[in-house]
C-alpha positions as CSV (number, residue, x, y, z in Angstrom):
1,X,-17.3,12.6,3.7
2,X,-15.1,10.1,4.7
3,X,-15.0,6.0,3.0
4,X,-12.2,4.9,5.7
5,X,-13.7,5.9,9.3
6,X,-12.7,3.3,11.6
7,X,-16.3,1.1,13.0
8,X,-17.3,2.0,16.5
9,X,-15.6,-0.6,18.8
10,X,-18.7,-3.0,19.0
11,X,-16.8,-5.5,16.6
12,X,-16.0,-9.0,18.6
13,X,-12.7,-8.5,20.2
14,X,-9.7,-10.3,18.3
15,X,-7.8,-13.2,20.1
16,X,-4.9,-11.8,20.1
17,X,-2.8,-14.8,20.8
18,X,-4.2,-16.5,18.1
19,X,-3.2,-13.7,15.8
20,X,0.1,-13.9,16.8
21,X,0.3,-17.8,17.1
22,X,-0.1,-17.9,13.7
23,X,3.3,-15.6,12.8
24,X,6.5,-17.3,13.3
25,X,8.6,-14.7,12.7
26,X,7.1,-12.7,16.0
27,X,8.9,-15.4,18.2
28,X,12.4,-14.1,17.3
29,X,14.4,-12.8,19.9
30,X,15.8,-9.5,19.3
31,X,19.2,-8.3,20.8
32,X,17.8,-10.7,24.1
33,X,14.0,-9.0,23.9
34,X,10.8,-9.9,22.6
35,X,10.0,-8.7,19.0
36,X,7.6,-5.8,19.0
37,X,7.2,-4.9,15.5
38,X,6.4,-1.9,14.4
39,X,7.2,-1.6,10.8
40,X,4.0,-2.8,9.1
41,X,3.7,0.5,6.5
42,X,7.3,-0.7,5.5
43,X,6.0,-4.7,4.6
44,X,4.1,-6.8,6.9
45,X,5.1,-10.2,8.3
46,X,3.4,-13.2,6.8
47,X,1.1,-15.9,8.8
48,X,1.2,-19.6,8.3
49,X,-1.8,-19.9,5.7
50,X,0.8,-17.8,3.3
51,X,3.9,-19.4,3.9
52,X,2.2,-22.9,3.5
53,X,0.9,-21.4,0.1
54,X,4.1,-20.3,-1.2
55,X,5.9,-23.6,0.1
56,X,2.9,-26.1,-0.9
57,X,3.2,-24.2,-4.6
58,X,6.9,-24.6,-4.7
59,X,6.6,-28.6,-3.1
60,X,4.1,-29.9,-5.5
61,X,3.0,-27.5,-8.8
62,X,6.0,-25.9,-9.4
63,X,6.2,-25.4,-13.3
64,X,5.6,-22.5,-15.5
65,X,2.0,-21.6,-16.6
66,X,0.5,-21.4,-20.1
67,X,2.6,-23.3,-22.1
68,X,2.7,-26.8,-21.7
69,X,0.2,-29.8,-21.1
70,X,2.0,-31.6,-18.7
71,X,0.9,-32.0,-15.1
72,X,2.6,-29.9,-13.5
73,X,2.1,-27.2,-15.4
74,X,-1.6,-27.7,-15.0
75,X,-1.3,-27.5,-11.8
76,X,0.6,-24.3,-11.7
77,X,-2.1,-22.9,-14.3
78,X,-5.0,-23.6,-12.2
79,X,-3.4,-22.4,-9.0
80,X,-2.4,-19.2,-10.9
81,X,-5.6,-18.5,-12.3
82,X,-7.7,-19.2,-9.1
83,X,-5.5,-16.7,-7.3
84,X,-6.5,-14.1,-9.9
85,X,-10.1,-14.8,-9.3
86,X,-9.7,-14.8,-5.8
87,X,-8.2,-11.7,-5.5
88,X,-10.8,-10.3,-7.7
89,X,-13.4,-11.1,-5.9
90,X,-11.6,-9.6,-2.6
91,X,-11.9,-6.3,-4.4
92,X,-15.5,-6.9,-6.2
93,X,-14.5,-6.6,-9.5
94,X,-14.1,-8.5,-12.7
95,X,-11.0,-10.9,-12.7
96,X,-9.4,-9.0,-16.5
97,X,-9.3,-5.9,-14.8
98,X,-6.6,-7.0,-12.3
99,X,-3.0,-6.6,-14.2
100,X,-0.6,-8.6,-12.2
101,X,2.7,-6.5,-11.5
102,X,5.9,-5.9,-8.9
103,X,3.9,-4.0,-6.8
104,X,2.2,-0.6,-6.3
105,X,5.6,1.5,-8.2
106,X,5.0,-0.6,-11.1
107,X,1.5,-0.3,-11.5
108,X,1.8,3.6,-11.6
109,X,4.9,3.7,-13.6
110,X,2.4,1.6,-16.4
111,X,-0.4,3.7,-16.2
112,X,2.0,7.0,-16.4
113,X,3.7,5.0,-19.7
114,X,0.8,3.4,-21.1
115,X,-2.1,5.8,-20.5
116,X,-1.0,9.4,-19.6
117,X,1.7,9.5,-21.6
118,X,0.3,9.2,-25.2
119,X,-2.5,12.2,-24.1
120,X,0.0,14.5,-23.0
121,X,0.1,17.7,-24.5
122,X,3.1,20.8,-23.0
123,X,1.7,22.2,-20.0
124,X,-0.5,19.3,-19.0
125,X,-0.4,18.5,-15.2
126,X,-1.4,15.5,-12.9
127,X,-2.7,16.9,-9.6
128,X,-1.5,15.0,-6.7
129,X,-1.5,16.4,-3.0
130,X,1.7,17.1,-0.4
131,X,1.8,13.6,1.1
132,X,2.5,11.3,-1.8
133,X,5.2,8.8,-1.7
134,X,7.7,9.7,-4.3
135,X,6.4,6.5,-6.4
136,X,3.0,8.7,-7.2
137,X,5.8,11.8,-8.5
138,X,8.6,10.5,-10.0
139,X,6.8,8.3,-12.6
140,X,4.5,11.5,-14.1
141,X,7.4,13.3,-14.4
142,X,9.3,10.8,-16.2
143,X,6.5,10.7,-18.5
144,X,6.5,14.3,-19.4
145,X,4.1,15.9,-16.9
146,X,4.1,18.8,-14.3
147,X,3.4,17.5,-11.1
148,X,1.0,20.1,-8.9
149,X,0.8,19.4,-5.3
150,X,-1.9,20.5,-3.3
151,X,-1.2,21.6,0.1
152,X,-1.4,20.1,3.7
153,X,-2.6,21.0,6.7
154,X,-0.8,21.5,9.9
155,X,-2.3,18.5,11.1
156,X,-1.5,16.6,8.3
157,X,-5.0,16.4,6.4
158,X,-5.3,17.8,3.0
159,X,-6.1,21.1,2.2
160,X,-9.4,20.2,0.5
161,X,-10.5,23.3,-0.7
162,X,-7.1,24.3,-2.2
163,X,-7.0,20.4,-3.9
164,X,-10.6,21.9,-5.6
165,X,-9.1,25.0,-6.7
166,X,-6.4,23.3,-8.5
167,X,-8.0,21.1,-10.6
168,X,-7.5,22.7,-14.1
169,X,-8.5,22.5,-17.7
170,X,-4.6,21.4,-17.4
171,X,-5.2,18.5,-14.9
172,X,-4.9,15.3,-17.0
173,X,-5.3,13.3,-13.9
174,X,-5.5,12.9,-10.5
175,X,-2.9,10.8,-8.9
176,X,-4.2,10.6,-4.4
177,X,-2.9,8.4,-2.1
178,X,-5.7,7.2,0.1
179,X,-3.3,6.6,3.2
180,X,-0.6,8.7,4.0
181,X,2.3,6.1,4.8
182,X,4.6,9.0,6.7
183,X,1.3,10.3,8.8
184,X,-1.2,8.1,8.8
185,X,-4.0,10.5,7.3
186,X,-6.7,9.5,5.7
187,X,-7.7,11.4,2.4
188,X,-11.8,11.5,1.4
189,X,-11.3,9.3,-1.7
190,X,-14.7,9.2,-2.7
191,X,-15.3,12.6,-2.5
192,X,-12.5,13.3,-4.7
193,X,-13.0,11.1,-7.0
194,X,-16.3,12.4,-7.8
195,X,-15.1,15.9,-7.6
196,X,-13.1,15.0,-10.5
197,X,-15.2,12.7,-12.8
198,X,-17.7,15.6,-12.4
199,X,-14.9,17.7,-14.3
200,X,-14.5,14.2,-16.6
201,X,-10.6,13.9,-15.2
202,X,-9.5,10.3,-14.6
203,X,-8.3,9.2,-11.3
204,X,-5.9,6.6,-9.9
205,X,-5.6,5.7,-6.1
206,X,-2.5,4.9,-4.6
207,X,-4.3,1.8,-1.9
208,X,-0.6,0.5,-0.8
209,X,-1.8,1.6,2.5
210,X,-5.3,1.1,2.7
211,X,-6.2,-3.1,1.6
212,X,-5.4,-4.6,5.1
213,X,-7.0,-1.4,6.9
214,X,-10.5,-1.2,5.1
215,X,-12.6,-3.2,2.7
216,X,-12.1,-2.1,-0.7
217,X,-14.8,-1.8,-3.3
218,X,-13.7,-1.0,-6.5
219,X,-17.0,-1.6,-7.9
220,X,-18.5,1.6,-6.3
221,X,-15.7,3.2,-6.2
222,X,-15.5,5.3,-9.4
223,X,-11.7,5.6,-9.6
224,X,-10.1,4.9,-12.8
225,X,-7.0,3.2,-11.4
226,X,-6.1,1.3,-8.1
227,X,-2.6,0.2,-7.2
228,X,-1.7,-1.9,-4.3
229,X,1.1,-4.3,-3.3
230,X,1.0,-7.0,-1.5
231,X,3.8,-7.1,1.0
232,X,2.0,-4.5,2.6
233,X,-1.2,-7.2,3.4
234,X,0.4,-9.6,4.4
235,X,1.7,-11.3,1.2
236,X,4.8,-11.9,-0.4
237,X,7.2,-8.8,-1.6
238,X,7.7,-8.1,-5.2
239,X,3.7,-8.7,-6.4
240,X,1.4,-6.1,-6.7
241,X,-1.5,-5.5,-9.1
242,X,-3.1,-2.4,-11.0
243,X,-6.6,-2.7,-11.1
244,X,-8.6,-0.3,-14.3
245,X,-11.5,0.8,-15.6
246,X,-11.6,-1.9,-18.8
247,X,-12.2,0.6,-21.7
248,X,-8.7,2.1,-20.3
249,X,-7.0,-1.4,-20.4
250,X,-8.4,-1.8,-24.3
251,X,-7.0,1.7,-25.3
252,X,-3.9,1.7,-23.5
253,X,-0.8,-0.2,-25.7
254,X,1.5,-2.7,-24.0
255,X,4.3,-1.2,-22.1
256,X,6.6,-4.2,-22.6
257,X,7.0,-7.0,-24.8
258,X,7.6,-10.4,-24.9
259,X,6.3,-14.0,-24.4
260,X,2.5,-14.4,-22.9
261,X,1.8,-10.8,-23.8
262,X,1.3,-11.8,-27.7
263,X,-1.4,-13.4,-29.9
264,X,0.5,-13.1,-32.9
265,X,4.6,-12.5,-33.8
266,X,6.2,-12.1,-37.0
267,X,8.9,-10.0,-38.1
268,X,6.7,-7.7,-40.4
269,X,4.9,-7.2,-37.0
270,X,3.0,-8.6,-33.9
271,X,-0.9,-8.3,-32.2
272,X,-1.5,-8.7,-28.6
273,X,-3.2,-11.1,-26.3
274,X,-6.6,-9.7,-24.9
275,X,-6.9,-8.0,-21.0
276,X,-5.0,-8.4,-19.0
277,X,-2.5,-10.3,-20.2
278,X,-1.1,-8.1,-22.7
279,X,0.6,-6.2,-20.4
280,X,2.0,-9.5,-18.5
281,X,5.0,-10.3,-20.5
282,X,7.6,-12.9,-19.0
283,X,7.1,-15.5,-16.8
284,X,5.0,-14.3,-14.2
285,X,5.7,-14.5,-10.5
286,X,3.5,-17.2,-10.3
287,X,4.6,-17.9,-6.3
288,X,3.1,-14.1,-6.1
289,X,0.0,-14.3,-6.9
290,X,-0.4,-17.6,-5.1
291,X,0.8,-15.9,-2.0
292,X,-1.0,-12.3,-2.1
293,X,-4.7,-14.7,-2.8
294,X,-3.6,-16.5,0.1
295,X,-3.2,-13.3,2.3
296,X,-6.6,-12.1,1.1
297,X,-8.2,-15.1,2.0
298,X,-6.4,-14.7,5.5
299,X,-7.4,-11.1,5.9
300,X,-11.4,-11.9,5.0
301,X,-11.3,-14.7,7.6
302,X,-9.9,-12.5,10.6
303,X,-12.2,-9.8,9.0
304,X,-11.5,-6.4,8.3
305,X,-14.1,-4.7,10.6
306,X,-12.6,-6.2,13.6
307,X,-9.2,-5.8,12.0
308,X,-10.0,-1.5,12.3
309,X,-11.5,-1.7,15.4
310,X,-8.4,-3.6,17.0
311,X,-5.9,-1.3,15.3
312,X,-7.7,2.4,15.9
313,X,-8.3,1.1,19.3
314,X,-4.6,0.3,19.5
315,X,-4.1,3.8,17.6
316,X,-5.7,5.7,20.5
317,X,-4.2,4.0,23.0
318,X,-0.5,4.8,21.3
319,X,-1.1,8.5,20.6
320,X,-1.7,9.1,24.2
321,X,1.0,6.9,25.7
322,X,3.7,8.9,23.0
323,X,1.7,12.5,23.5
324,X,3.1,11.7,27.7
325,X,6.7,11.3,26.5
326,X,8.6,14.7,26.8
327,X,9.7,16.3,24.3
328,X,8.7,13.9,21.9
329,X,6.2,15.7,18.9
330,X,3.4,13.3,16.9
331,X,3.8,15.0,13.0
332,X,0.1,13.7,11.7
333,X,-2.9,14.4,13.9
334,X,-5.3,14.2,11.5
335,X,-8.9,13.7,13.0
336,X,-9.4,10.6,10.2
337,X,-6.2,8.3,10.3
338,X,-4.8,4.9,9.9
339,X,-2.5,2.9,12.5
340,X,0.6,5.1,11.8
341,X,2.4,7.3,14.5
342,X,5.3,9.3,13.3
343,X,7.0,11.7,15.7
344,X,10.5,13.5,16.1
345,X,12.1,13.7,19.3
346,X,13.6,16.7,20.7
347,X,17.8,17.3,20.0
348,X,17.6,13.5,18.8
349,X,17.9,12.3,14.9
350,X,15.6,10.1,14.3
351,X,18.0,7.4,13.4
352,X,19.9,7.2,16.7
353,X,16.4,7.0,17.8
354,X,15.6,3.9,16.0
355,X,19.2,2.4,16.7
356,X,18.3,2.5,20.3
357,X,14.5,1.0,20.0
358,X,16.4,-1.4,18.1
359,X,18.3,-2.3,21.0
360,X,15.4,-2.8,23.2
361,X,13.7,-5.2,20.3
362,X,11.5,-2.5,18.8
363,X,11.2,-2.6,15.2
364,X,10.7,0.8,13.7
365,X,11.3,2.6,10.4
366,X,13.2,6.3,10.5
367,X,14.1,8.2,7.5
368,X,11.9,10.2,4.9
369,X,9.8,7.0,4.2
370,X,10.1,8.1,0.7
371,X,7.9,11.6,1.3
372,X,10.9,14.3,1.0
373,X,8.3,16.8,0.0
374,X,6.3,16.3,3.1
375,X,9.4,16.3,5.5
376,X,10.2,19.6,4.2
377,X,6.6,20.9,4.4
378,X,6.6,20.0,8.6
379,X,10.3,21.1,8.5
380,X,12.3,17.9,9.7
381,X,14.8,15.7,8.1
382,X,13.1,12.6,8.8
383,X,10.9,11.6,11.4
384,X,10.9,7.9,13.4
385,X,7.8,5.9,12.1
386,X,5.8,3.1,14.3
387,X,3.0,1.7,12.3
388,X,0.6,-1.0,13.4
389,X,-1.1,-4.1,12.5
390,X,-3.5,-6.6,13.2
391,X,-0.7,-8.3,15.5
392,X,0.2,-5.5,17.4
393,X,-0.7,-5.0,20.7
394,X,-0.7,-2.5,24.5
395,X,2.1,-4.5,24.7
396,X,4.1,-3.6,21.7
397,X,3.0,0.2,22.2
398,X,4.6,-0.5,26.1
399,X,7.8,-1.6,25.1
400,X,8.2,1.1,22.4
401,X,6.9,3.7,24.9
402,X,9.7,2.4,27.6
403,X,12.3,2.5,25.0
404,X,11.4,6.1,23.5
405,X,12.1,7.0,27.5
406,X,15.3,5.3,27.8
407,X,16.3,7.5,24.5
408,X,15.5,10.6,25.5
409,X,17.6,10.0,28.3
410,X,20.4,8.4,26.3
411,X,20.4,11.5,23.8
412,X,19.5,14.5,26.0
């Protein structure tokens, strides 16, 4: 069971040069070669219809929101607030359950704060699986928890059956990423989701990985929590938001303080503004949200069926073009997987490999891609990291092929 299989390539083919005609940024001219970039699981580059957002916003409404009458500030308001109901309706949900935040790292550090925290009792756990990014760790054991991993398969995919056994009168939650952002794999989220709700065990979905790759509906689909950020879609760094179940946003307390957040201060004590602005203290990154609705609205028009096609097509076609490289070794194989090829190449680090694909304009990200757990568990340092999107193309996966050869001969 499976709720991010790829479409069968019958979706209308993209025009790929209008794509691309619409990023600026892939014109640049890299150490005297064309830009392929390859480093879309890292942050995305950002079309025209988002840059005009951000700069329109910043040309002609810029003003803080909330808190005055003047015209500006209306403006900002209104532009703020449609973005919020945009990107609600993006995900099929109601507009208070989308908290606005810094990104996917913030969103789980609330809910591990705000929610898990006050339940925990000694021993409790939050079961989350091999692959996570340290993001969906670190912040449950900050808050007191035991993390409990289950295992991966050689190929990457879960260990599903083990990820069963594991859940535990102990498990306080379930913490999944849907997309694997060091191999790719997909994990059944709605399977596990209602494996858990069946044991009455709340769940929250890491979707960093998964909103420009697949249509998201959290309406149907039964998680408690859903973090995302929206670099990673196109959209500006440095906003994100955590979508939740609305009883959980009522219950949980505010996690910081301060203006907007409020419906009442005094010193003897203070009350808090309804969902979900009680846990949106500050000034907001208004720009943000501007710019991640924007992206949203971008994404639906290209649309996201054609989007998979075009990129598993493009998957494919890279796995077999790296699998012909000697001694070069794909770690993710999963039958079910997004556009993300990691590998290792023999006697090479990965780093000095991504220096050189550098020099041949290939963008690329090496390191642990913050998954030290999973390095160790396929026994590499780091691995060298091409990921794909919707502007990729043969082309990109030619040049980085070409490159990976001149490499291995460079480093043999």
């Amino acid at each position: 069971m499976n709720d991010f299989t790829a479409p069968p390539l019958l979706q209308p083919a993209l025009q790929l040069d209008a794509i691309r005609a619409q990023f600026p940024i892939l014109g640049e001219v890299i150490h005297g070669k064309r830009l392929a970039y390859l480093d879309n699981a890292a942050t995305t580059q950002k079309p025209e219809a988002v840059l005009h957002a951000l700069d329109d916003y910043y040309r002609h409404a810029n003003a803080n929101v909330h808190r005055a009458v003047h015209e500006l500030a209306a403006r900002a308001t209104t532009r703020y607030e449609a973005a919020r109901d945009r990107i609600a309706a993006f995900f099929n949900t109601a507009r208070e359950q989308i908290v606005f935040t810094r990104g996917t790292t913030e969103s789980i550090n609330l809910v591990a704060r705000s929610f898990l925290q006050p339940r925990l009792q000694p021993g409790d756990e939050v079961l989350v699986t091999g692959m996570e990014h340290h993001s969906n760790i670190v912040p449950w054991q900050l808050a007191g928890a035991k993390t409990v991993a289950a295992p991966v398969l050689d190929d990457g995919s879960l260990d599903l059956d083990a990820w069963r056994a594991l859940l535990s009168p102990r498990t306080r939650l379930v913490a999944v990423v849907q997309v694997s952002n060091s191999l790719g794999t997909i994990n059944p989220i709605a399977e596990m989701v209602a494996e858990a709700k069946a044991r009455g065990i709340p769940v929250l979905v890491d979707g960093a990985q998964a909103i420009a790759h697949t249509q998201v509906d959290l309406a149907t689909l039964g998680a408690d929590f859903y973090c995302c950020s929206a670099h990673k879609a196109y959209g500006p760094t440095g906003f994100g938001m955590l979508w939740a179940r609305r009883e959980h946003l009522e219950a949980m307390q505010p996690w910081q303080g301060g203006g907007d957040m409020i419906r009442t201060v005094s010193f003897g004590g203070s009350t808090w503004n309804e969902v979900p602005y009680k846990f949106e203290a500050g000034t907001p990154d208004i720009s943000g949200a501007i710019g991640f609705a924007a992206a949203l609205d971008w994404i639906s028009g290209v649309g996201l069926a054609a989007i998979a096609a075009h990129e598993h097509e493009l998957l494919e076609y890279g796995t077999e073009a790296l699998m012909g490289i000697p001694g070069l070794r794909l770690i993710g194989t999963a039958a079910d997987k997004a556009g993300i090829l990691s590998f290792v190449l023999d006697q090479a680090h990965p780093h000095d490999v991504g220096s050189i694909l550098d020099q041949e304009g290939v963008a690329v990200r090496t390191g642990h891609h913050c998954t030290m757990p999973l390095m160790e568990r396929f026994g590499v340092p780091a691995t060298v990291r091409a990921s794909l999107a919707v502007y990729n193309g043969r082309d990109d996966i030619d040049q980085l092929a070409a490159a990976l050869k001149k490499a291995a001969r460079l480093l043999s």
